[in-house]
Each structure stands twice: as C-alpha cells, then as structure tokens.
C-alpha positions in Angstrom: 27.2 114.8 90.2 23.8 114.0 88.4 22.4 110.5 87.7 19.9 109.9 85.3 17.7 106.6 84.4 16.4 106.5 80.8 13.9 103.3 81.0 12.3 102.0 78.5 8.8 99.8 79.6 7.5 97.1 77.6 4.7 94.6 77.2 4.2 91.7 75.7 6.4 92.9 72.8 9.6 92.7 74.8 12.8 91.6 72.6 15.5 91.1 74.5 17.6 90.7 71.6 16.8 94.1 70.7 18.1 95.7 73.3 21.1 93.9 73.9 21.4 94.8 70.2 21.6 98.7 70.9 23.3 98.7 73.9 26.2 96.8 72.0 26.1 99.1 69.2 25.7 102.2 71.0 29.0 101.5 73.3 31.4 103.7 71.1 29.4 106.6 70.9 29.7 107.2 74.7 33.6 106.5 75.4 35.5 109.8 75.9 31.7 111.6 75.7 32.7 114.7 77.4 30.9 115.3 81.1 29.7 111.8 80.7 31.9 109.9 84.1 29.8 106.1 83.6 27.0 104.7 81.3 26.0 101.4 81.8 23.1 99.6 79.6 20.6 97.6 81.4 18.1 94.6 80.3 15.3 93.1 82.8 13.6 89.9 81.3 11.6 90.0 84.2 9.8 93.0 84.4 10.2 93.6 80.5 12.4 96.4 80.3 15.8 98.6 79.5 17.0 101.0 82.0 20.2 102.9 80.9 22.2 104.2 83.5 24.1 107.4 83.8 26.5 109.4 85.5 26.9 113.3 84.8 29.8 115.4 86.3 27.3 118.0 86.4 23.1 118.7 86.4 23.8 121.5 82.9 26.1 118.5 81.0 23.1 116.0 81.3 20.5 118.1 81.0 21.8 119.5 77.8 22.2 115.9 76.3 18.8 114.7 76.8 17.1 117.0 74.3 14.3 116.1 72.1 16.3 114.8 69.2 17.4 112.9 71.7 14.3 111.6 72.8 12.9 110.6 69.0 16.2 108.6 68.3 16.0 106.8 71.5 12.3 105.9 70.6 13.3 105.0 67.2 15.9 102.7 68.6 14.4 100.6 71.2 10.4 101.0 69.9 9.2 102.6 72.7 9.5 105.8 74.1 11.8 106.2 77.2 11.0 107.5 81.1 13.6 110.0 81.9 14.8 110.8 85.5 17.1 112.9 86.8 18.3 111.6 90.6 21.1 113.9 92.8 24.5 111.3 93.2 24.5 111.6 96.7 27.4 109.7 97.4 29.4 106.9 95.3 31.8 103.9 96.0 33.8 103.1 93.1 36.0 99.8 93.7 37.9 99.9 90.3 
C-alpha cells in the first residue's frame, strides 16, 4: 500500500473557505475511484494550508493518477500549486 500527501502551502492569501469549498465538492469524484482504499481532505488554519490524504492499494495505481493534468487542475482549484509525496504504508490500524 502507497500513501501520498498532496499539500498545498499558503501565505497570507490563505481562504479557508476555499478549501473547505473543494474538498466538499470534490467528494464524489473519489467514491468507488478504483485502487483508491481512503482520501481524506485536510485544512490547517494554523500553518495556512491543505494537505489531502491518500491511500493507494498499490505504488503503479497512484503513481498513474497524479499526472500533470493532474497537477494543473489541482493548481487551478486551490490557487496554488501542490507538494506531492509519495510515503510506503508501513502498517495501518483501521477501527471502523
């Protein structure tokens, strides 16, 4: 399993709003996604950012959805381009 953080770093032009804004719209597209096990959508007022959260059943899925289309809608979305890291899952408790 492959994790990977998509965060998107602001300054002074942080909006909240924004942000909550496409995470709530963006919901649908990911239910049923296929390869895609978890997304979750993130907002820190604190440090003035979004980090989006997800869980691949494998490295090739993930890899192969984070293209450069990708990328320029993502930008377009949340007005500032994103950080993208891949991390290894090296082990996960899921209480549902």
């Amino acid at each position: 399993m492959i994790g990977v953080l998509v965060t998107f770093e602001y300054g002074d032009d942080f909006d909240h709003e924004r942000a909550s804004r496409v995470a709530q719209g963006a919901q649908a597209t990911f239910q049923g996604m296929p390869g895609l096990r978890l997304k979750a959508f993130t907002v820190d007022d604190e440090h003035r950012r979004a980090t989006n959260v997800y869980l691949w059943e494998s490295e090739e899925a993930a890899r192969a959805f984070f293209d450069d289309a990708l990328r320029e809608r993502v930008t377009g979305l949340y007005g500032v381009a994103p950080r993208i890291e891949f991390v290894e899952i090296a082990a996960l408790v899921d209480n549902r």
